[in-house]
C-alpha positions, 0 to 999 in steps of 0.5 A: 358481612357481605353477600358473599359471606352470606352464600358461603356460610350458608353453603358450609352450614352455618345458617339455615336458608331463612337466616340467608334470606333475611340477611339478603333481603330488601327490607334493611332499615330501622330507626333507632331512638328516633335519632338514626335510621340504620342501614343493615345492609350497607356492608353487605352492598359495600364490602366495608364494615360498618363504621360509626363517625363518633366525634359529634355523637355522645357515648349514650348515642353511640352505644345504642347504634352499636348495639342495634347494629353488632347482631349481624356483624363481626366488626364494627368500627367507631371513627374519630372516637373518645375514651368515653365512647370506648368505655360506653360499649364496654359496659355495654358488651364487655371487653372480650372483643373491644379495644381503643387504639387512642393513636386511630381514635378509632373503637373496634369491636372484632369477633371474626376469627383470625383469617389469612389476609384478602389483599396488600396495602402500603401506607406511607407518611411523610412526617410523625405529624401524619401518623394519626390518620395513617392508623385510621386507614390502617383500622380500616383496611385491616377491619377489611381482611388487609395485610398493611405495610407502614413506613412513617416519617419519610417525606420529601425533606430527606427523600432518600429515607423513602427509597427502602420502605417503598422498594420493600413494600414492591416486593411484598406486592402491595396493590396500592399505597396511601401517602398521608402527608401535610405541608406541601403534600410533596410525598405523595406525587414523588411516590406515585411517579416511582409505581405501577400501583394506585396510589391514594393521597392523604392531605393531613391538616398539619401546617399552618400560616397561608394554605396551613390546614392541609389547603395546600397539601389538597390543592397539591395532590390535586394539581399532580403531574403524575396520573395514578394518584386519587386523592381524598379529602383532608385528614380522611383516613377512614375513606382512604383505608376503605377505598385502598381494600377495596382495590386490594381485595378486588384484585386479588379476587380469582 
């Protein structure tokens, strides 16, 4: 929920003006467990749900923040997730609105209501290697209020494969594209001299021997010919879906 969500529910009712003003108000931080200082009004500032980065944090961790943090929030997100972490905020708040996609690695926890999409984006990979981290991007930009268009397994090996998923992807008017792609991270240069739109490189960590780990795939997304292309850090899904909504939502902003 971000500040605009909170002056419309107000307008419509649905709070009362002390609710707004607590939900608006400075004093947002809280310490839980002695552990984590937990920020409320991130979202709000941001415009991105709150996003919990499991891997290092065990389920007991995970499910006190969680619950700590689901008052105010219709999504909440748990990045890099186990089973274990999924099983966790079950048995804390049932199922109802909870639900692992094990491909994402990523816990979401939804209780909004369907709404029309706010914005368009497209995420491409250049091989099935990739797909991992395109479905986190895709969590993320989805938890956004984005509608996401995928093409997987299109990379540079056998470029005409990505010829109709990108003209289709125009068509439907996305307003950016992520290119998730290892190796070399070809893919991601190729589609940005193709658009008008920003492109948003994902260097995956597929690849081995010298600049395995996704080294070269980085250094060739940064040395790119062709401006319009960002580029964020090695398998970093959740910063690429996050940034990718945001443009696409703005954009879109009357």
């Amino acid at each position: 929920m971000n500040a605009r969500d909170v002056l419309e529910r107000l307008q419509r009712g649905e709070i009362d003006i002390d609710r707004a003003e607590r939900l608006l108000r400075l004093d947002f931080l809280e310490s839980i467990g002695g552990h984590t200082v937990f920020d409320h009004a991130r979202e709000m500032r941001r415009g991105i749900p709150e996003i919990i980065f499991g891997e290092t944090k065990s389920p007991e961790v995970v499910g006190e923040i969680v619950m700590r943090a689901i008052g105010d929030r219709d999504v909440i997100l748990i990045s890099r997730a186990r089973r274990e972490h999924f099983e966790e905020v079950v048995r804390r708040l049932g199922e109802e609105h909870v639900r692992y996609d094990e491909r994402a690695r990523t816990v979401i926890i939804n209780k909004r209501a369907v709404q029309r999409p706010r914005g368009v984006i497209g995420i491409m990979t250049a091989g099935s290697s990739d797909i991992a981290v395109a479905e986190e991007a895709k969590t993320v930009a989805e938890a956004m209020g984005c509608r996401v268009i995928t093409a997987y397994d299109v990379g540079v090996a056998a470029l005409h494969r990505l010829l109709d998923p990108l003209k289709m992807m125009i068509d439907e008017g996305v307003d950016c594209i992520i290119v998730v792609a290892g190796m070399e991270g070809a893919l991601a240069t190729v589609v940005s001299g193709l658009v008008d739109v920003p492109v948003i490189g994902v260097p995956t960590s597929v690849g081995y021997g010298h600049g395995g780990r996704g080294e070269a795939a980085l250094m060739g997304m940064l040395q790119t010919c062709s401006p319009g292309l960002v580029v964020v850090n090695i398998d970093n899904g959740v910063a690429a879906g996050a940034t990718a909504a945001l443009i696409s939502i703005r954009s879109r902003r009357g």
